[in-house]
KOLRO-180623 format. One record per residue (C-alpha): y, x, z; residue in three letters. Coordinates in Angstrom, 3 decimals, decimal comma. Layout:
N
{{Y; X; Z}; ALA};
...
***
This chain:
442
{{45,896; 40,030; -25,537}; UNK};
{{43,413; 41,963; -23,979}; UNK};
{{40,011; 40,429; -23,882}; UNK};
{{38,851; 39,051; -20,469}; UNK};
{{35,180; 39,659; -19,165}; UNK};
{{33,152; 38,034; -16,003}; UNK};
{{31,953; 41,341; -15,155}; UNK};
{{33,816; 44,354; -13,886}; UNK};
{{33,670; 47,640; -15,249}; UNK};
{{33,633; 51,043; -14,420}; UNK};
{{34,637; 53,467; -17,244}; UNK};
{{33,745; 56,710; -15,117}; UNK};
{{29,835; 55,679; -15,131}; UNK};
{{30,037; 53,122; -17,859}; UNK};
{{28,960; 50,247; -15,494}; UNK};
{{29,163; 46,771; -15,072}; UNK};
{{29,136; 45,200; -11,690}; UNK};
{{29,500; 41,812; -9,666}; UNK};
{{30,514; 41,510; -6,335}; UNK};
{{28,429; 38,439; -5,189}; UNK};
{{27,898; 37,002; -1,449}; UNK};
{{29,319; 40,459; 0,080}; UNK};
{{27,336; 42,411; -2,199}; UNK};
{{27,800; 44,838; -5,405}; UNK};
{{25,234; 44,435; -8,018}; UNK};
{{25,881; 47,351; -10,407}; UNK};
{{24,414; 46,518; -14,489}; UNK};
{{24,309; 50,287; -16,650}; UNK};
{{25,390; 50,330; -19,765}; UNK};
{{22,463; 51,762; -22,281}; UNK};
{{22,829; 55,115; -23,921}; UNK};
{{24,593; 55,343; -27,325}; UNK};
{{25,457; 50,898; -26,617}; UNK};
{{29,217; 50,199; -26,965}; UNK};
{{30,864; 48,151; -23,942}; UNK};
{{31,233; 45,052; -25,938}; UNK};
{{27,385; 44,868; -26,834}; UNK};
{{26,563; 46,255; -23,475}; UNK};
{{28,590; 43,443; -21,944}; UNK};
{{26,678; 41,024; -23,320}; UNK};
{{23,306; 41,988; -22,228}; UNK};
{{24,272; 42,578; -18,904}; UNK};
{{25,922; 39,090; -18,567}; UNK};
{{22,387; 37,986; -18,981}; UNK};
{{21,115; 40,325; -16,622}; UNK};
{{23,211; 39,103; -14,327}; UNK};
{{22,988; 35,432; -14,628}; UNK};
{{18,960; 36,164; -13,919}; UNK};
{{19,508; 37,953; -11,386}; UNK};
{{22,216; 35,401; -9,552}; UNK};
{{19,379; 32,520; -10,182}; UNK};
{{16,705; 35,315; -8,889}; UNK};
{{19,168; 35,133; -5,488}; UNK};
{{19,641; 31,735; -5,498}; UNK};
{{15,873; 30,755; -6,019}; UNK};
{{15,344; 33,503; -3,174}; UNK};
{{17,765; 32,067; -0,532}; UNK};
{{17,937; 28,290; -1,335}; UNK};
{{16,570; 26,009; 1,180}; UNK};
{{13,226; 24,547; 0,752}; UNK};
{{14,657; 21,453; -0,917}; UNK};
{{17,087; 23,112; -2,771}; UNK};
{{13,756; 25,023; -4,080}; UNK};
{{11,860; 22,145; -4,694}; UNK};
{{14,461; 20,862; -6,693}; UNK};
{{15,005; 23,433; -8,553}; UNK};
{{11,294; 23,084; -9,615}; UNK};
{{11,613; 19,072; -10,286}; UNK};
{{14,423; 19,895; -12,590}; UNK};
{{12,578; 22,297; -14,596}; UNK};
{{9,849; 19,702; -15,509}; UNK};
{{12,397; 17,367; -15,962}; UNK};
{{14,306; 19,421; -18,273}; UNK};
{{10,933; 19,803; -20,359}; UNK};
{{10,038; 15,803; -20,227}; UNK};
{{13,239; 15,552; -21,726}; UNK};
{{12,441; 17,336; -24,755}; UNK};
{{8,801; 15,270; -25,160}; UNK};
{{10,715; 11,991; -24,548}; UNK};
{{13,186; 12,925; -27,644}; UNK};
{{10,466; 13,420; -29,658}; UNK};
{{8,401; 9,621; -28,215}; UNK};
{{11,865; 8,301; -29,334}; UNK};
{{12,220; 9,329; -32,722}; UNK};
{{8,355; 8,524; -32,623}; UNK};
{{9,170; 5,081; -32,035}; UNK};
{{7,000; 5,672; -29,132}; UNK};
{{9,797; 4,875; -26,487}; UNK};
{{12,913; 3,006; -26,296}; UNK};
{{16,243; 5,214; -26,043}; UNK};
{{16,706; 3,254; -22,943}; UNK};
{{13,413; 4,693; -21,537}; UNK};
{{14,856; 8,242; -22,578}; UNK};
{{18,578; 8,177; -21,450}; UNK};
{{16,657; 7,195; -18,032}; UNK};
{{15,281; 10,593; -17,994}; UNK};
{{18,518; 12,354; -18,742}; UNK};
{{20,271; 10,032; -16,008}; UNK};
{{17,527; 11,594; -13,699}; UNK};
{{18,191; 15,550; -14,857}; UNK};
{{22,266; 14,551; -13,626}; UNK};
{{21,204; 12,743; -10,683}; UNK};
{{18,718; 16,259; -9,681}; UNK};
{{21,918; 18,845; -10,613}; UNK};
{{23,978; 16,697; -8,921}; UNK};
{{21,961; 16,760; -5,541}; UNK};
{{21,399; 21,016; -5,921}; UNK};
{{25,725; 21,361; -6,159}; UNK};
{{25,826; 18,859; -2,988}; UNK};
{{23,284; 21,409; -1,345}; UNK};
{{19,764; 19,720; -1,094}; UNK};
{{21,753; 16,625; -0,052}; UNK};
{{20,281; 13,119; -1,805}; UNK};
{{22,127; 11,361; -4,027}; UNK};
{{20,091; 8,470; -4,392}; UNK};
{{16,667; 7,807; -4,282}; UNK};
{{14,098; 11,307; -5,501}; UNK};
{{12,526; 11,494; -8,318}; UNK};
{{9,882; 11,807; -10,909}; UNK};
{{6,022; 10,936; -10,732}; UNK};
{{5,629; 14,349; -12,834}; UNK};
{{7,282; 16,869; -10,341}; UNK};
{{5,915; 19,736; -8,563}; UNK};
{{3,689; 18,224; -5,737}; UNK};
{{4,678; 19,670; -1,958}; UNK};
{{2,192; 21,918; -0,350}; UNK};
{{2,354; 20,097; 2,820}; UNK};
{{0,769; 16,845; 1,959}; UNK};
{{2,094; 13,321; 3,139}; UNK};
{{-0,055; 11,353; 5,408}; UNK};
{{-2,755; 9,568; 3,878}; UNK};
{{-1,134; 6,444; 4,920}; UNK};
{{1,669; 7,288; 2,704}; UNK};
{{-0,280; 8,936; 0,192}; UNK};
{{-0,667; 7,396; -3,636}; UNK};
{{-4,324; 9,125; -2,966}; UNK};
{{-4,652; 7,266; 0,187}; UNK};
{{-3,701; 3,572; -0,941}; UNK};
{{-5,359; 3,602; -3,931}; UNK};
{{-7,969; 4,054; -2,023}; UNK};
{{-7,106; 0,856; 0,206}; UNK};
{{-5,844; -0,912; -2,838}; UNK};
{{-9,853; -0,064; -4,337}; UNK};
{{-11,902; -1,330; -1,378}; UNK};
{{-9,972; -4,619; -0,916}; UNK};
{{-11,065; -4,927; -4,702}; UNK};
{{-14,556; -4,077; -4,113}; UNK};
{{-14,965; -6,432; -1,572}; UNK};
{{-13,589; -9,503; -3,130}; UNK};
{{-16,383; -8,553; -6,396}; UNK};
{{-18,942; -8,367; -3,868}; UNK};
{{-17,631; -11,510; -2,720}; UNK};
{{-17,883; -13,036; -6,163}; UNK};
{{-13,920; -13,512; -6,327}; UNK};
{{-13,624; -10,762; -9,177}; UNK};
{{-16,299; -9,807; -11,530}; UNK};
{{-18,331; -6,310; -11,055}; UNK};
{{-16,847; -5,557; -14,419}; UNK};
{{-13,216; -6,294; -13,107}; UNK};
{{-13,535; -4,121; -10,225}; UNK};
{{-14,558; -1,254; -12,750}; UNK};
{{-11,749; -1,443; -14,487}; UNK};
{{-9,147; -1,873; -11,567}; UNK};
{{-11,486; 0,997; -10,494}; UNK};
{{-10,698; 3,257; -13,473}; UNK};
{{-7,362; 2,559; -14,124}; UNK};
{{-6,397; 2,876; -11,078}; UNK};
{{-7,838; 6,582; -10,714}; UNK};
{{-6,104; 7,457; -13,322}; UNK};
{{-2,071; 6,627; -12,129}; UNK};
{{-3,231; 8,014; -9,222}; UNK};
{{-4,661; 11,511; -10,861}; UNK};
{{-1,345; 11,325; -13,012}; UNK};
{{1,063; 10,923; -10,206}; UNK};
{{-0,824; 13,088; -7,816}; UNK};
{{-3,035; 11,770; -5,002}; UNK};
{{-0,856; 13,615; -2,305}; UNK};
{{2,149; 12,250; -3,414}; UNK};
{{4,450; 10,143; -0,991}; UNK};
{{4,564; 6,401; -2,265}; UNK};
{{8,166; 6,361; -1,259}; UNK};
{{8,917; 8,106; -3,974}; UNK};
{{7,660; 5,815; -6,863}; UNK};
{{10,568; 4,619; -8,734}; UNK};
{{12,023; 3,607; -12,145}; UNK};
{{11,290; 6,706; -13,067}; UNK};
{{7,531; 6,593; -12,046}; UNK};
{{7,113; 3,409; -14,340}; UNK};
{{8,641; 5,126; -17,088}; UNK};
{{7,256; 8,079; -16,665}; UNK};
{{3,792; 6,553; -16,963}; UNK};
{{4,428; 3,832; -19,521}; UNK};
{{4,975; 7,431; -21,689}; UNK};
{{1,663; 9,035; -20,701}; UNK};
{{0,312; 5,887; -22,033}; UNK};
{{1,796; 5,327; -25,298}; UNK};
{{1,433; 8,974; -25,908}; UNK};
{{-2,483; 8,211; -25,686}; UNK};
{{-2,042; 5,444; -27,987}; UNK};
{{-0,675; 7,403; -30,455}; UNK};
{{-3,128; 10,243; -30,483}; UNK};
{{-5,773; 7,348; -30,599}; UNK};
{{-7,431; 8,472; -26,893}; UNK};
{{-6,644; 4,897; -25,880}; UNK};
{{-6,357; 1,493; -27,858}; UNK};
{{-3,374; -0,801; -27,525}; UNK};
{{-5,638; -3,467; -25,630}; UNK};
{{-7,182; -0,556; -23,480}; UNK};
{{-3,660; 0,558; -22,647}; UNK};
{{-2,503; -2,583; -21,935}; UNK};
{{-5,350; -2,471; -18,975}; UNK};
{{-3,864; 0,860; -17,415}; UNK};
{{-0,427; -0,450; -17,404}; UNK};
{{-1,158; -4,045; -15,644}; UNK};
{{-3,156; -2,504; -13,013}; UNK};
{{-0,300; 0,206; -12,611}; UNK};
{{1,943; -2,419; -12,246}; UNK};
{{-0,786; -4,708; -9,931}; UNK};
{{-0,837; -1,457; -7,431}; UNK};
{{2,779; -1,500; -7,413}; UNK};
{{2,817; -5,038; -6,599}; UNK};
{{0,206; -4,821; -3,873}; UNK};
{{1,993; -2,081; -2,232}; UNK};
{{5,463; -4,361; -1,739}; UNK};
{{3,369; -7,306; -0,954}; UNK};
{{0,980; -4,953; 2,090}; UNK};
{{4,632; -4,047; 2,731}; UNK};
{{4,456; -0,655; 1,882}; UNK};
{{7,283; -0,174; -0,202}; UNK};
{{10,670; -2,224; 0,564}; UNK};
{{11,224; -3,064; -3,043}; UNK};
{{10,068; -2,735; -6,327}; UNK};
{{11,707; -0,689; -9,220}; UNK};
{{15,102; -2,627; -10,970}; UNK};
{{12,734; -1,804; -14,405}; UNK};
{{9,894; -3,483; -13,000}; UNK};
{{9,946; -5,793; -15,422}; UNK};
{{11,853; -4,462; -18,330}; UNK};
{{11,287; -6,039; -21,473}; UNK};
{{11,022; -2,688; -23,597}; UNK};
{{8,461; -0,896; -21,024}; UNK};
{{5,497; -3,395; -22,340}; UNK};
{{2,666; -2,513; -24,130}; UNK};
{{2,030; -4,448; -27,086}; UNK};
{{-1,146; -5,556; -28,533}; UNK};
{{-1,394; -6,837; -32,143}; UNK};
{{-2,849; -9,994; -33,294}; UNK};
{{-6,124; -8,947; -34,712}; UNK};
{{-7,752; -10,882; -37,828}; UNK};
{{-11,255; -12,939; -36,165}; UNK};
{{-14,078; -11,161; -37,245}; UNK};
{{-17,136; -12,757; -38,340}; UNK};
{{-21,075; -12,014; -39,240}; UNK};
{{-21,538; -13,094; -43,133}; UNK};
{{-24,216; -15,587; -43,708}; UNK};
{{-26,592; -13,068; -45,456}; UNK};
{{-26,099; -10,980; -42,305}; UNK};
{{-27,182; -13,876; -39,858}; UNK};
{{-30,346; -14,515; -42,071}; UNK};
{{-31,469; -10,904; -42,015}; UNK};
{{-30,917; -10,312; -38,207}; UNK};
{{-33,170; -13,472; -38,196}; UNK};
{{-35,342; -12,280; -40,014}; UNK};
{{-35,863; -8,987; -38,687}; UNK};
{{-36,205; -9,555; -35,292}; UNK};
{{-38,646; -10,371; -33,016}; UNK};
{{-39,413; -13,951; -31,635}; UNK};
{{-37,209; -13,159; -28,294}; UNK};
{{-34,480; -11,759; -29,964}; UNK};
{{-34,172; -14,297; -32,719}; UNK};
{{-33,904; -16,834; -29,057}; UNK};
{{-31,391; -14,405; -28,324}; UNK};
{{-29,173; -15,288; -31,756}; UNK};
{{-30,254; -18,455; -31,931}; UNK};
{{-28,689; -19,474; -28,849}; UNK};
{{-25,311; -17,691; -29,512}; UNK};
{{-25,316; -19,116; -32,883}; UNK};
{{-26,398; -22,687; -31,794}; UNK};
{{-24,398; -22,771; -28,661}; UNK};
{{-21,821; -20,447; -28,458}; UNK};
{{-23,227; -18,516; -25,449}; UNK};
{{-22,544; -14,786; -25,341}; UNK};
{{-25,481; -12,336; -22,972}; UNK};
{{-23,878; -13,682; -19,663}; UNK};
{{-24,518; -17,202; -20,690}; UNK};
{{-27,899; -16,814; -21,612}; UNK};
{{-28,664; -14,577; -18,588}; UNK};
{{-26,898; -17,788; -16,281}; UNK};
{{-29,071; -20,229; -18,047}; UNK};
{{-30,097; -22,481; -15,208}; UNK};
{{-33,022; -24,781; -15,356}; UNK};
{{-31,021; -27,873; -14,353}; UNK};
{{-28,475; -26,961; -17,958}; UNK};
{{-31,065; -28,028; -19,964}; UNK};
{{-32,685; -31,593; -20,480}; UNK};
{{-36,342; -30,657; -22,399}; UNK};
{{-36,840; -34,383; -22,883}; UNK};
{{-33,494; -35,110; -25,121}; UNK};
{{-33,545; -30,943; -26,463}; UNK};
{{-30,083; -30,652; -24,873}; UNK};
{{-28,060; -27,819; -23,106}; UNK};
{{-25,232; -29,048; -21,216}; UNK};
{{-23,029; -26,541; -19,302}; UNK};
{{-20,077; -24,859; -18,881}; UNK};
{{-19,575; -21,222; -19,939}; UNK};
{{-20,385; -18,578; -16,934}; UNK};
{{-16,619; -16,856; -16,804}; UNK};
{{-15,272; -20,235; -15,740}; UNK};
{{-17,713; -22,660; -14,502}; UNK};
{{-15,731; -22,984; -11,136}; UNK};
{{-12,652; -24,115; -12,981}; UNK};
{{-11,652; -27,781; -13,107}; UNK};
{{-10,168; -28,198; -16,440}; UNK};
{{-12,952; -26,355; -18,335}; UNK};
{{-14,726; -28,500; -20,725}; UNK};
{{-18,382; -29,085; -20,180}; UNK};
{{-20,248; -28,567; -23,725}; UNK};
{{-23,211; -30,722; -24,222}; UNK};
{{-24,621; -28,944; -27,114}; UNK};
{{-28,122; -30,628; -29,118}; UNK};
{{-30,702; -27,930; -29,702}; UNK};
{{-31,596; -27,049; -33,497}; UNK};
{{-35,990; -27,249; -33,208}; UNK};
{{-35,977; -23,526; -34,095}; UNK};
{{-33,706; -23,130; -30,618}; UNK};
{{-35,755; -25,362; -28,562}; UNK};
{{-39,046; -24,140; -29,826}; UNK};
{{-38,510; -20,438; -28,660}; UNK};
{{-36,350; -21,590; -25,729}; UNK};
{{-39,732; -23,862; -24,067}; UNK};
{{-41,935; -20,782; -25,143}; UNK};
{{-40,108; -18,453; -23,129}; UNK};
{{-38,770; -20,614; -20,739}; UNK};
{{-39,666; -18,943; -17,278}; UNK};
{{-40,996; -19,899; -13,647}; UNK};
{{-38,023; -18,225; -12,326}; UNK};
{{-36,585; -21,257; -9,788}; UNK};
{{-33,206; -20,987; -11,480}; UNK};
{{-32,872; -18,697; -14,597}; UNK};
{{-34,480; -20,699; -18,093}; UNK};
{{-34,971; -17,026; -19,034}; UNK};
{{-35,687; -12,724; -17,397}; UNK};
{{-36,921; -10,033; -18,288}; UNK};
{{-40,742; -8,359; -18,186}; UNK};
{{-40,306; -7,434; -14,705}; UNK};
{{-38,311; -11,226; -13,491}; UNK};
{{-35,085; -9,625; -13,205}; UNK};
{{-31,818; -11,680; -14,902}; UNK};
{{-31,292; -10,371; -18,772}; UNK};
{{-28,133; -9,122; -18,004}; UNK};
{{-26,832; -8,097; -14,797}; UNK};
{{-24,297; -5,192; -13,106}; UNK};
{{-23,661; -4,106; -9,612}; UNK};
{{-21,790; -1,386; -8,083}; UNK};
{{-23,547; 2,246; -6,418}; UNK};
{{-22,676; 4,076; -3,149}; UNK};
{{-19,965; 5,801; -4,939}; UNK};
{{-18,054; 2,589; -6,090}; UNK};
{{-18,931; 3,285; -9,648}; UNK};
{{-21,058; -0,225; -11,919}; UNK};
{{-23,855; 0,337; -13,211}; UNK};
{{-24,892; -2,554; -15,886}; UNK};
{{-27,961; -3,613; -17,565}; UNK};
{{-27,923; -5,646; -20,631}; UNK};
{{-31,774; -6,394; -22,107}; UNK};
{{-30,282; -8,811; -24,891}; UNK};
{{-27,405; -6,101; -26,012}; UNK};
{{-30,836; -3,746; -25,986}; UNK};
{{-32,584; -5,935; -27,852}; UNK};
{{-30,368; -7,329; -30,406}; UNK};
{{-28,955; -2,962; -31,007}; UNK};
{{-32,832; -2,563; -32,010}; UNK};
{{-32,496; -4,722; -35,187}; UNK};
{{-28,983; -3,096; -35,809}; UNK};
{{-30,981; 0,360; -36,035}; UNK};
{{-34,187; -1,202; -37,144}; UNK};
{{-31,996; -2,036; -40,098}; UNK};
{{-30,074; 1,162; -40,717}; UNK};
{{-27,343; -1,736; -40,643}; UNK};
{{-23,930; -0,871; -38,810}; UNK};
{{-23,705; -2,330; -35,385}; UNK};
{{-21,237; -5,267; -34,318}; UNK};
{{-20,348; -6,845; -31,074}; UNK};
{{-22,243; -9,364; -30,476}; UNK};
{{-19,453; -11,996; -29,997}; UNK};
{{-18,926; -11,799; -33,222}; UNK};
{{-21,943; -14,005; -33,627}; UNK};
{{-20,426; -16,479; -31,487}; UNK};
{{-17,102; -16,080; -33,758}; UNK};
{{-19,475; -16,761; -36,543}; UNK};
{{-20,224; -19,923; -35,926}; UNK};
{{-16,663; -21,187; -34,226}; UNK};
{{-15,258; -20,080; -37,342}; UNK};
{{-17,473; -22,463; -39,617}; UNK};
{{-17,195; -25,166; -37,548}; UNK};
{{-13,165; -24,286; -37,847}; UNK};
{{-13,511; -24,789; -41,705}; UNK};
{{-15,128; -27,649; -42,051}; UNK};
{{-14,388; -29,505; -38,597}; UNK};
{{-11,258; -28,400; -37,383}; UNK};
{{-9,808; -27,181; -34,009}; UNK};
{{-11,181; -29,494; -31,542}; UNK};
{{-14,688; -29,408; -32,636}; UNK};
{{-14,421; -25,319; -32,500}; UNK};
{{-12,676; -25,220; -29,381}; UNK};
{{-14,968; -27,437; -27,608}; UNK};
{{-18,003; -25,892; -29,026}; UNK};
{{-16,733; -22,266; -27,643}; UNK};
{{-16,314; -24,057; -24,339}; UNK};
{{-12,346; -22,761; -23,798}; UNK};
{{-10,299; -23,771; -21,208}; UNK};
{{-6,904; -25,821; -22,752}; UNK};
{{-3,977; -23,639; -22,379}; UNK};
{{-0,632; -25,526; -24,120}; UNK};
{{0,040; -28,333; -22,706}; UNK};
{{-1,199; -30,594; -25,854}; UNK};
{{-4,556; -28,775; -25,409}; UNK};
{{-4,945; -29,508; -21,198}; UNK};
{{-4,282; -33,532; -22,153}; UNK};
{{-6,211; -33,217; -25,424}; UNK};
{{-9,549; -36,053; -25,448}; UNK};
{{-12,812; -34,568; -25,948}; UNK};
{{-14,532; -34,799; -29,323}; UNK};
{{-16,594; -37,432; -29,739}; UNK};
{{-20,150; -36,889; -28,800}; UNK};
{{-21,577; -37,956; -32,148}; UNK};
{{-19,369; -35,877; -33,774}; UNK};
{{-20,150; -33,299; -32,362}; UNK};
{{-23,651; -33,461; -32,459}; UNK};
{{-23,508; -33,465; -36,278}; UNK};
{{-21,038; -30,413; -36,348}; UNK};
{{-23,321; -28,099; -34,530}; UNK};
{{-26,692; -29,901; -37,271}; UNK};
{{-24,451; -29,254; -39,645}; UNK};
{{-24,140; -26,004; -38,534}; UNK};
{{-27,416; -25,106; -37,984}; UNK};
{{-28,183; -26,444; -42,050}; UNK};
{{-25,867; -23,582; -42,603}; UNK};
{{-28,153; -20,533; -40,633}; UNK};
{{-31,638; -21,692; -41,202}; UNK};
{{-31,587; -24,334; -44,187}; UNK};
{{-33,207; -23,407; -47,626}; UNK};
***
């Protein structure tokens, strides 16, 4: 049977050709090549050459497409490879190849949608949306309704710096010009990828990833609710596009650590330890310190912690002072006419607030001071909640729970914690003697 070929051919002048939209495209055969070998060469010639026409006369969505699907194709291989990884699920994969039929699918219908377009990654358009429309645009809004409810004192300065920075960052990854109608299922996965690919080169940790993807998903939310977008993705909240953080093991200070920090520090700093040690406080707590939290006549502090003083079913800690505590504490106790204790110039220990530019700027004197002794030392730095841990985790031992709990000044979550009773006073106030035995006996 005589072989059949695609191409025509034209023994006289050993050429191939292809009649294509009312034109001849003529493909030579090379000197001293033999038709079958020539054949096959020029049926790649021509194939690049029909896309070359295609690209050339396709519509401008048709184009675009053509583009989209090109990226897509490529994602495709990177998501095989976050799959095998363990990176991905193969449900977060297949939804990428479900994508690459829906895109080939919508170029044979002629440009016309199929459903819904497309990826976060594709080529952006040159003419750009309206900045009402615009992922550039709303984050922007999305930022300065943030900003105003930390200058409020609804969200912490620290908050907004992170809804800040996360936020900058889907919107550098999805493109600021791009049209919001166009986040989808495919957007979310898309970016849940980006992510866990950081994670695995170690650019981001789990519990920093797990920011970026809650405020991804926050901006998502805030567009449906400002009624922006009619809906959000089916995969919104799919159970495998999470990102999970470990349980870490508590980390503590060892007793010979405490002692030399004490020892090698100055008499502020040493107030500085002292008071995390004695009563749980971390730098905001001691910066907060109000005048009316602490009873000089009994050598008392009684208060709740500074992240959630305004909430109703946080317990109030009325913690005794160890004499080493209350001794520094009335030396350095200030004539500010609320904070116990500032710095040189008056100025609360630690404190944050945001520049023209919408970026925090933070200054922590204890962190400052307590670092010193780290390097002082030649000793490794920790954070300094760990001191805080320290002393929880003692009271844990030889205590229990309750006594710990109370003494870090957390709000009850389970239901047997929010109906729990309060330690008893005495009780505690032998805990956190016993405790201090423990730091600065013999």
């Amino acid at each position: 049977m005589a072989k059949k070929y695609q191409l025509g051919w034209d023994k006289n002048s050993r050429r191939w050709y292809k009649r294509y939209k009312k034109r001849l495209y003529w493909f030579p055969a090379k000197k001293g090549e033999s038709k079958e070998a020539s054949y096959k060469r020029c049926w790649q010639d021509w194939l690049a050459k029909k896309e070359a026409i295609d690209s050339a006369q396709a519509s401008p969505q048709i184009a675009r497409l053509r583009e989209i699907l090109a990226e897509a194709e490529a994602a495709k291989e990177q998501f095989q490879t976050m799959e095998e990884n363990g990176i991905i699920s193969e449900h977060a994969r297949q939804s990428v190849e479900w994508e690459i039929q829906r895109i080939r699918k919508e170029i044979a219908a002629g440009g016309v949608p199929q459903s819904q377009p497309t990826f976060a990654w594709q080529v952006q358009t040159t003419e750009a949306p309206d900045v009402e429309t615009s992922i550039g645009g709303n984050v922007e809004q999305f930022l300065l309704q943030k900003r105003g409810e930390a200058e409020r004192g609804e969200i912490s300065i620290g908050r907004y710096d992170t809804l800040r920075r996360c936020a900058e960052h889907f919107r550098d990854w999805a493109g600021k010009k791009t049209d919001i109608t166009t986040l989808n299922g495919a957007t979310l996965i898309g970016y849940h990828a980006e992510i866990q690919t950081r994670v695995s080169k170690k650019e981001f940790s789990t519990a920093y990833a797990k920011d970026y993807w809650a405020i991804c998903k926050q901006f998502f939310r805030w567009l449906y609710q400002q009624e922006k977008i009619d809906s959000l993705p089916r995969n919104f909240d799919d159970k495998s596009l999470k990102i999970r953080v470990g349980a870490k093991a508590v980390e503590t200070f060892t007793m010979k650590e405490v002692r030399t920090l004490l020892a090698n520090s100055s008499e502020i700093t040493k107030l500085y330890w002292l008071l995390m040690l004695n009563c749980g406080m971390t730098q905001v707590d001691i910066s907060n310190l109000r005048h009316d939290q602490v009873d000089w006549r009994k050598k008392r502090i009684r208060r709740k912690r500074s992240k959630t003083e305004d909430w109703e079913n946080v317990p109030v800690t009325d913690c005794p002072l160890w004499p080493e505590t209350y001794k520094l504490l009335a030396k350095f106790r200030s004539d500010h006419p609320e904070r116990v204790l500032v710095n040189e110039k008056g100025k609360a220990l630690k404190r944050e607030w945001l520049r023209e530019d919408g970026k925090m700027t933070k200054v922590d004197n204890i962190r400052t001071a307590c670092v010193r002794v780290f390097v002082k030392l030649k000793a490794d730095k920790k954070p300094l909640k760990l001191i805080r841990n320290t002393s929880a985790s003692l009271l844990d031992a030889e205590y229990g729970r309750q006594i710990s709990q109370h003494f870090l000044g957390h709000s009850p979550r389970s239901i047997a914690e929010k109906h729990y009773i309060a330690p008893d006073q005495g009780k505690f106030d032998n805990a956190i003697t016993w405790l201090g035995e423990q730091f600065l006996g013999d």
